[in-house]
C-alpha positions in Angstrom: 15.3 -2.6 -9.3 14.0 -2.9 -5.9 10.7 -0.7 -4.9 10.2 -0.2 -1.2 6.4 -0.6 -0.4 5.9 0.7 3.4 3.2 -0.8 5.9 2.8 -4.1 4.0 2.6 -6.6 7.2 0.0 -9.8 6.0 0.1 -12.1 2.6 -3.3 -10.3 2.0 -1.3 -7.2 1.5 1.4 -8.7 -1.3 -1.8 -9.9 -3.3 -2.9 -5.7 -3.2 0.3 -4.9 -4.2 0.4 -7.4 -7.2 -3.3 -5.9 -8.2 -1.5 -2.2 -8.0 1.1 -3.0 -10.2 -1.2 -4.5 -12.8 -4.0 -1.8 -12.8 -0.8 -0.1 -13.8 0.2 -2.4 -16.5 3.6 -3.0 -14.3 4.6 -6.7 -13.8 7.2 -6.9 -11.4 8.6 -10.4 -11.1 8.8 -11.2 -7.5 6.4 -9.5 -5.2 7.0 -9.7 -1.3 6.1 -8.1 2.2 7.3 -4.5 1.6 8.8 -5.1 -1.8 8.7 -5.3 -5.0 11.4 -6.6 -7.5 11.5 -5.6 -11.2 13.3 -6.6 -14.2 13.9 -3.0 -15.1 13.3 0.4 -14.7 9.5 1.9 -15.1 8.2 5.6 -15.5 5.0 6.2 -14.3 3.3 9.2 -15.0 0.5 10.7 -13.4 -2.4 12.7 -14.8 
């Protein structure tokens, strides 16, 4: 599954984006500018 990240434009940014996915106990494989690609689907609720 392929989740669009908007605004991402230095490697600075893909190393956020890994720390966002793992403060939310999400590991997506493959982490790039802008994207994210994961194994498989993921809920997120917020509360």
């Amino acid at each position: 599954m392929k989740i669009g990240i908007k605004n991402k434009i230095c490697a600075r940014c893909v190393q956020a984006e890994s720390q966002a996915f793992a403060s939310l106990d999400i590991q997506p494989p493959d982490v790039r500018l802008g994207e994210a690609w994961a194994s498989r689907s993921t809920t997120y609720n917020r509360q």
